[in-house]
C-alpha positions as CSV (number, residue, x, y, z in Angstrom):
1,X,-184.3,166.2,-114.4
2,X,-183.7,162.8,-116.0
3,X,-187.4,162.8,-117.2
4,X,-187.8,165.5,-118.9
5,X,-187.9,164.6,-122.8
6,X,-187.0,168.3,-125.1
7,X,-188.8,168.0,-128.0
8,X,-186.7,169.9,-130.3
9,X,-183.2,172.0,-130.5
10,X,-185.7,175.5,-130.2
11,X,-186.7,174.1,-126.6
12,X,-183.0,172.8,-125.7
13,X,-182.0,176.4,-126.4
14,X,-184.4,177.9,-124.3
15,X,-184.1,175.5,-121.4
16,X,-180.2,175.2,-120.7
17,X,-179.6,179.0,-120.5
18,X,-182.9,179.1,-117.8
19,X,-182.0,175.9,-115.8
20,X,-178.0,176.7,-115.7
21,X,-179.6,180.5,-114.4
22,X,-181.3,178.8,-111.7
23,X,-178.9,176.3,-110.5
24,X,-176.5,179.2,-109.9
25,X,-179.2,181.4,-108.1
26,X,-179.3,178.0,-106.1
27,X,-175.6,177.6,-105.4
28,X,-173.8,178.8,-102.6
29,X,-170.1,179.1,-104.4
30,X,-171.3,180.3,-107.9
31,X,-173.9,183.0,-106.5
32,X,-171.2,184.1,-103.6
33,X,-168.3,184.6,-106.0
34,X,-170.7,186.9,-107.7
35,X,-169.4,191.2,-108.2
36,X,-169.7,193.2,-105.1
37,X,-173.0,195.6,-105.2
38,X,-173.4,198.9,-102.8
39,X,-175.9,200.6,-101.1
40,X,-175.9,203.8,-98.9
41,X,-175.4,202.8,-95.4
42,X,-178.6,203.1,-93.3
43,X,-177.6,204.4,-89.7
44,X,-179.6,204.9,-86.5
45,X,-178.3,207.3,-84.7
46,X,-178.5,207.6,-81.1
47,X,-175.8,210.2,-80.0
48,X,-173.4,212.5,-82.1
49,X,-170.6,210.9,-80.9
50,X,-171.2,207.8,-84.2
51,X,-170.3,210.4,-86.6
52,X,-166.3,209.8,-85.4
53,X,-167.0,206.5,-86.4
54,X,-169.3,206.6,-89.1
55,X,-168.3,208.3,-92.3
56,X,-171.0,210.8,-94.2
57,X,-172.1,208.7,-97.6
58,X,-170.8,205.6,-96.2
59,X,-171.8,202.5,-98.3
60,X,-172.5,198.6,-97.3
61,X,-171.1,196.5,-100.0
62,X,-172.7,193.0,-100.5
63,X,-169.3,190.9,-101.1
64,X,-171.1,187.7,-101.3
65,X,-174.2,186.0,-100.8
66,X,-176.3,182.7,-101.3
67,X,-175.2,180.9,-97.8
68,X,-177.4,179.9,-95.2
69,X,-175.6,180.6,-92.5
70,X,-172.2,182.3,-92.5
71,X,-170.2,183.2,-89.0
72,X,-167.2,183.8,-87.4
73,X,-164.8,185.9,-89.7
74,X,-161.3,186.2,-89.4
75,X,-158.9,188.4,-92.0
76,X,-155.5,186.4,-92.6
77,X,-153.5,185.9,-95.9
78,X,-155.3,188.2,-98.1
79,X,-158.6,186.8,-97.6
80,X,-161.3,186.8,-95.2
81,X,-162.4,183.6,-93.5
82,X,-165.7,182.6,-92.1
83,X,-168.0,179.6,-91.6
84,X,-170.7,178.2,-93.3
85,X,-171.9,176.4,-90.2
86,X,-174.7,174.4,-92.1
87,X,-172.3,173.0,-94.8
88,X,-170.1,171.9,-92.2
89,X,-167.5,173.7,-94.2
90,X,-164.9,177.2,-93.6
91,X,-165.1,179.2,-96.4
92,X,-162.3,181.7,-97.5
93,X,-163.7,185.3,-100.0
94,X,-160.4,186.3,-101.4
95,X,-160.5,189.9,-103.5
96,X,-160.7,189.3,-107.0
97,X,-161.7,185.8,-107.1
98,X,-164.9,185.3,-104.5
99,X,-165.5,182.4,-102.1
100,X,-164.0,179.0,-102.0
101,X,-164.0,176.0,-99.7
102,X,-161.0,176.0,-97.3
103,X,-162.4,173.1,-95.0
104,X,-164.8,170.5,-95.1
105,X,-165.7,169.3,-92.8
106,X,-165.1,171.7,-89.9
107,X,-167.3,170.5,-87.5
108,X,-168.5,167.5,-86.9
109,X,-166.7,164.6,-88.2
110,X,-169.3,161.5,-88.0
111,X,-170.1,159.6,-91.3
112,X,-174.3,159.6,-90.0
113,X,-176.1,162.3,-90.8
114,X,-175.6,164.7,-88.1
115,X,-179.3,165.5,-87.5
116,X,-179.0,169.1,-86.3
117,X,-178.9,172.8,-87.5
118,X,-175.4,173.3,-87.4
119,X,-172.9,171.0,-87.6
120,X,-170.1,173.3,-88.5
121,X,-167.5,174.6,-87.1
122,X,-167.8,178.7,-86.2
123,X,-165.9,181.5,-84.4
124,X,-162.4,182.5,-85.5
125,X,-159.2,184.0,-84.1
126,X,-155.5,184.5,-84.6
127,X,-152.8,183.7,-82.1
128,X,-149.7,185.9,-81.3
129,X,-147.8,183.4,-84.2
130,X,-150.6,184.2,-86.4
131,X,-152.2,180.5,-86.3
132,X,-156.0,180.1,-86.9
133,X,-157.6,178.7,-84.1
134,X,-161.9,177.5,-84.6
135,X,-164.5,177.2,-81.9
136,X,-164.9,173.5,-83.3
137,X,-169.2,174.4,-82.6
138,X,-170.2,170.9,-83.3
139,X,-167.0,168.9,-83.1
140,X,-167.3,170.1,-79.4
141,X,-163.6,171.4,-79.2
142,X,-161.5,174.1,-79.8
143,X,-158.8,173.4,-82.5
144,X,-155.8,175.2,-84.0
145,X,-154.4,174.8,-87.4
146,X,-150.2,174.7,-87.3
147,X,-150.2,176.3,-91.1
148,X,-152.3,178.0,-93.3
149,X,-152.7,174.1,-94.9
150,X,-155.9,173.0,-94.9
151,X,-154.7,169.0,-94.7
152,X,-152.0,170.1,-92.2
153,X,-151.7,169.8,-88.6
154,X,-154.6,170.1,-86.7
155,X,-153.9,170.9,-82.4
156,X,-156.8,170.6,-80.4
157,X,-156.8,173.4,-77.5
158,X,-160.0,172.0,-75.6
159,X,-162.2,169.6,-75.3
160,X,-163.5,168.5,-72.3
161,X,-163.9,170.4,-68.7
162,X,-163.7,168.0,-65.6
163,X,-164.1,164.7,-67.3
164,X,-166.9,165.8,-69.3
165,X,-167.8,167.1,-73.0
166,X,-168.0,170.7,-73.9
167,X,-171.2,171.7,-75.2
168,X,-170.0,173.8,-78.8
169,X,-167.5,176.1,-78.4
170,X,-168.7,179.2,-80.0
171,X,-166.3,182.4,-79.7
172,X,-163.2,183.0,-78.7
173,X,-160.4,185.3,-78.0
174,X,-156.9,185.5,-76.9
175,X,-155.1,187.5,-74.2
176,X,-151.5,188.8,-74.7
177,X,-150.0,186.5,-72.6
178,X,-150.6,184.0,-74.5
179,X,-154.4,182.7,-73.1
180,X,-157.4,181.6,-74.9
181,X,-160.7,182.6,-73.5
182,X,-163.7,180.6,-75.5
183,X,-167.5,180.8,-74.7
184,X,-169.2,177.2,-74.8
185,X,-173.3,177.3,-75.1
186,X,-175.2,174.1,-76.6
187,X,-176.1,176.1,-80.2
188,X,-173.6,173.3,-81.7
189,X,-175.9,170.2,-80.2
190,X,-178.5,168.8,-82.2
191,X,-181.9,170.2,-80.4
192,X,-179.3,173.5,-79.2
193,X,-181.1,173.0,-75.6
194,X,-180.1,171.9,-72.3
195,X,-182.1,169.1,-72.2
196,X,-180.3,167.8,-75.1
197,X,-179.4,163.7,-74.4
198,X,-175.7,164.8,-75.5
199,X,-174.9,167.8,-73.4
200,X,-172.3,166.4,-70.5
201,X,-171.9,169.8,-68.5
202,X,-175.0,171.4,-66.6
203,X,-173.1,175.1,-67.5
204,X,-172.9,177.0,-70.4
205,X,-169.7,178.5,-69.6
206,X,-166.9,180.9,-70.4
207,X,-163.2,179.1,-70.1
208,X,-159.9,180.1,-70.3
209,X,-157.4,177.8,-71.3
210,X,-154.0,179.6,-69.3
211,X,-151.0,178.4,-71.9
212,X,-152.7,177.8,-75.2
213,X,-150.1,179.7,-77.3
214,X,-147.5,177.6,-75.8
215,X,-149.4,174.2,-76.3
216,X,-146.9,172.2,-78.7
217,X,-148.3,171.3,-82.2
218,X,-150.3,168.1,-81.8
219,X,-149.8,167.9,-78.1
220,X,-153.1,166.5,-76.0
221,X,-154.8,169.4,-74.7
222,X,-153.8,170.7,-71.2
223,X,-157.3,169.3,-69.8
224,X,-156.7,169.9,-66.1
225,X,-155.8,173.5,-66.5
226,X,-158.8,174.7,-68.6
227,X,-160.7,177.3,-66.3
228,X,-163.8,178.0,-66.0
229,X,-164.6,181.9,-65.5
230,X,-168.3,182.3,-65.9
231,X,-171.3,179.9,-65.0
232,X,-174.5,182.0,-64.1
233,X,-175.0,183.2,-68.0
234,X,-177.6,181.2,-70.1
235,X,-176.4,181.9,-73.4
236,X,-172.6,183.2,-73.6
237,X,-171.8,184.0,-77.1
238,X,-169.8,186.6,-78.1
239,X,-166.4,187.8,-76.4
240,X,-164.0,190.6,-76.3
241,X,-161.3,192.1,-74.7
242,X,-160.8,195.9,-74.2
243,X,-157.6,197.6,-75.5
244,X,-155.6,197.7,-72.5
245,X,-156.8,194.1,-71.8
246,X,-158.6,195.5,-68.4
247,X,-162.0,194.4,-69.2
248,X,-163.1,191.4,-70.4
249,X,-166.6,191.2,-72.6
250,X,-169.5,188.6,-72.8
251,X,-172.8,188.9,-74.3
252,X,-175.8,186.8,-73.8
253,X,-177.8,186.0,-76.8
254,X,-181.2,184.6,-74.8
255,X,-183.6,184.8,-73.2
256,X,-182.3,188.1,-72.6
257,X,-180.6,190.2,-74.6
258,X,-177.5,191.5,-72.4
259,X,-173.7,192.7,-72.4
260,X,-171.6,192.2,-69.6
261,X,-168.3,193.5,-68.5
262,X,-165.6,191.9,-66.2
263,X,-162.5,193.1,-64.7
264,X,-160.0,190.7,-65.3
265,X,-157.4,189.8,-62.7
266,X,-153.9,189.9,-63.3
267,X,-153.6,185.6,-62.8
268,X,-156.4,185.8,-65.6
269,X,-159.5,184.8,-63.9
270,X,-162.5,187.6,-63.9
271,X,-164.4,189.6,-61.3
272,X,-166.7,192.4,-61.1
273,X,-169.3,191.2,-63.5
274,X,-171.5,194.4,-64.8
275,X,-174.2,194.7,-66.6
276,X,-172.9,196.9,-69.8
277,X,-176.2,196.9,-71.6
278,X,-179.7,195.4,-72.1
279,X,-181.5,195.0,-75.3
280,X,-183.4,192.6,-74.5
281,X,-186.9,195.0,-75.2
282,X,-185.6,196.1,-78.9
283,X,-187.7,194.3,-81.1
284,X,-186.3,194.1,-83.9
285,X,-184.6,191.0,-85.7
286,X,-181.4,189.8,-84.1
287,X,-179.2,190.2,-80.5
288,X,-176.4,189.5,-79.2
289,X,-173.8,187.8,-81.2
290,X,-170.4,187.9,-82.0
291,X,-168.3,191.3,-81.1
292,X,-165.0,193.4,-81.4
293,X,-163.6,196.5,-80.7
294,X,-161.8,199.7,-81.8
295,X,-159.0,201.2,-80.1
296,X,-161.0,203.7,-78.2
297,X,-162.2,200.5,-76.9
298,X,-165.8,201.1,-78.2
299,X,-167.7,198.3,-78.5
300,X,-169.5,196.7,-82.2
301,X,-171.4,193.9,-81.5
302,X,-174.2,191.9,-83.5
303,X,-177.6,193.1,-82.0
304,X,-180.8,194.1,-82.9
305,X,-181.4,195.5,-86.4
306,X,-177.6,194.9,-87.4
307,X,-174.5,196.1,-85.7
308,X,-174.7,197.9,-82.2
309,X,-172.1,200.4,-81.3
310,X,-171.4,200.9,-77.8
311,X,-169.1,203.1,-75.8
312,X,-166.9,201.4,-73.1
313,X,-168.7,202.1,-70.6
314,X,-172.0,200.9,-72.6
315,X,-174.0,204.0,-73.5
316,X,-175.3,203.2,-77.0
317,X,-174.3,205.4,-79.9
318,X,-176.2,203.7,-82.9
319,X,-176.8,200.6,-84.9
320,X,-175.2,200.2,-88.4
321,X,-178.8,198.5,-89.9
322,X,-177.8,195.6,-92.0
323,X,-180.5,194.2,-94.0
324,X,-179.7,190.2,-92.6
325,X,-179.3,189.4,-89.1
326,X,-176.0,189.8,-88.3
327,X,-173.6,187.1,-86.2
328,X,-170.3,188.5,-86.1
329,X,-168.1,191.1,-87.3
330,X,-164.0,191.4,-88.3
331,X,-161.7,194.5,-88.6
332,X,-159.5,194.2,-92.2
333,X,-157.8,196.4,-94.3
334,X,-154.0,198.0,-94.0
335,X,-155.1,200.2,-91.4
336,X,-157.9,198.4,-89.8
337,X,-160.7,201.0,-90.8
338,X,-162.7,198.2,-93.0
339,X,-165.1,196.3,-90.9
340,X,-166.3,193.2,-92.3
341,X,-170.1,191.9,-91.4
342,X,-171.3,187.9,-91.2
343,X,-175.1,188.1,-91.5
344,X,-177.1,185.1,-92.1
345,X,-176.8,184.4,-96.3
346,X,-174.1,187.0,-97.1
347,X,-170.8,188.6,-96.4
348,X,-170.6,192.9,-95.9
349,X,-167.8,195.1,-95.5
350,X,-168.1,199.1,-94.4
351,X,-165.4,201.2,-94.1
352,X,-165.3,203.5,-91.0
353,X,-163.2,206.2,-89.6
354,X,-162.2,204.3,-86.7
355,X,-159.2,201.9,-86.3
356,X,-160.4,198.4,-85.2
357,X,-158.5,196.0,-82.6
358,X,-155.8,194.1,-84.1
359,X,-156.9,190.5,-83.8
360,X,-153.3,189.2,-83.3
361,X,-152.0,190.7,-79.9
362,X,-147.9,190.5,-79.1
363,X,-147.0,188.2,-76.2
């Protein structure tokens, strides 16, 4: 803009007001700290049984938009959390006063440009002690923070399995005794492929690392005890545990489009694997992506056209249609009824009728 030359105070004052218009339209922080704006939920309804969950003259509020690619939400001290995986950066919305940088980097650490897609960091949990603990995506790790201080102690979980890199870690969840299970496919590496000259590990697994809650703050991860659980899925993404802990729950973003079920052991490992449900023929924009669950144990996962709902034992009920395509999903709210929705450029909430899944569980 240096060589533009305004020719008099009539232009200047037409000009500023237009280009300072603009460069908000164009900035992720200014346009996502923007009002909330509603809409009337649109619903596909497959089976009665949705209107339990689904509220007559519900309403999708846009909270916040002008991202590129937002995931992996988490609600903890009065705001919600999420990544903006191609900033390299976690952002936190907090009521009343929008979106704000909480980390940056998140991801990858390298002073080069990383030369890939996403270089951020991406899914999000809780432990039992409340700690936030990141799918490191790019960084190749999973890492905990030790206080609500972005500059503060950083504990890495994971980072290698049998001598080797992870791919990205992508999702994770923990178990009541204390457990972390993560899913680890290669959408963190530069070309997101298995051929990629970086990826170590001929799997794209799901792991369980046995004592992460109990892992002391800045200790070396316990590398030699990380599990793996699942090898035969091409593209594990999302996970989720049922409420009684039972059932464990993967989906598989590509080439299919599939949800499967486990039955987990009581030492932890899995068995059993089912196939909950296959989307892979729904053509419409999205699949399988991040995922929680109510405490009937019902199943909301990012799919096809927005958010799937799916009963336990995987018949589907419906699809709340958001107009983005949706990665991943968090319960909020003092009673757990508001359901908060990552989808590509913007944050969404909806409130339901349904109590969501605590993210911390007691140990």
């Amino acid at each position: 803009m240096t060589s533009i030359k305004l020719c008099s105070i009539v232009t200047i004052a037409t000009f500023v007001p237009v280009l300072c218009a603009f460069l908000l339209a164009r900035s992720p922080s200014s346009a996502a700290s923007a009002a909330p704006d509603s809409a009337p939920l649109k619903v596909d309804r497959l089976d009665p049984a949705l209107d339990r969950i689904v509220p007559a003259g519900a309403r999708l509020e846009r909270l916040a938009t002008g991202f590129t690619w937002v995931e992996g939400p988490v609600w903890a001290e009065g705001s919600l959390f999420f990544a903006e995986i191609p900033s390299n950066s976690i952002r936190r919305w907090t009521p009343g006063r929008g979106v704000s940088i909480f980390l940056q980097p998140s991801g990858y650490l390298g002073a080069a440009p990383y030369g890939g897609r996403e270089s951020g960091s991406n899914g999000m949990t809780l432990d039992a002690r409340g700690r936030l603990t990141v799918a490191g995506h790019a960084q190749r790790d999973v890492y905990r923070f030790e206080s609500f201080d972005p500059h503060g102690q950083i504990t890495i979980l994971a980072d290698t399995y049998q001598g080797k890199r992870l791919n990205s870690p992508n999702d994770l969840v923990y178990r009541s005794d204390g457990s972390l299970y993560f899913t680890d496919p290669p959408y963190g590496l530069r070309t997101q492929n298995d051929s990629d000259p970086h990826k170590q590990l001929k799997v794209n697994g799901v792991y369980r690392i046995p004592h992460a809650l109990e892992q002391k703050p800045g200790a070396s991860p316990a590398r030699s005890e990380l599990e793996l659980l699942v090898s035969d899925l091409p593209r594990p993404n999302g996970i989720a545990f049922s409420p009684d802990e039972k059932y464990l729950y993967v989906d598989n973003s590509e080439p299919r489009k599939l949800w499967m079920r486990y039955r987990v052991k009581p030492d932890g490992t899995l068995t059993d694997a089912r196939l909950l449900y296959d989307a892979t023929a729904d053509p419409r924009p999205g699949g399988p992506d991040g995922m929680k669950l109510d405490e009937e144990g019902n199943v909301y996962s990012a799919g096809p056209g927005g958010v799937l709902i799916l009963t336990p034992e995987g018949k589907p009920l419906g699809t709340l249609l958001i107009p983005e395509r949706v990665s991943n999903l968090a319960w909020a709210g003092s009673d757990r009824r508001t359901l908060y929705i990552t989808a590509t450029t913007s944050l969404y909430r909806v409130r339901l009728k349904i109590v969501g899944m605590p993210v911390e569980r007691p140990h």
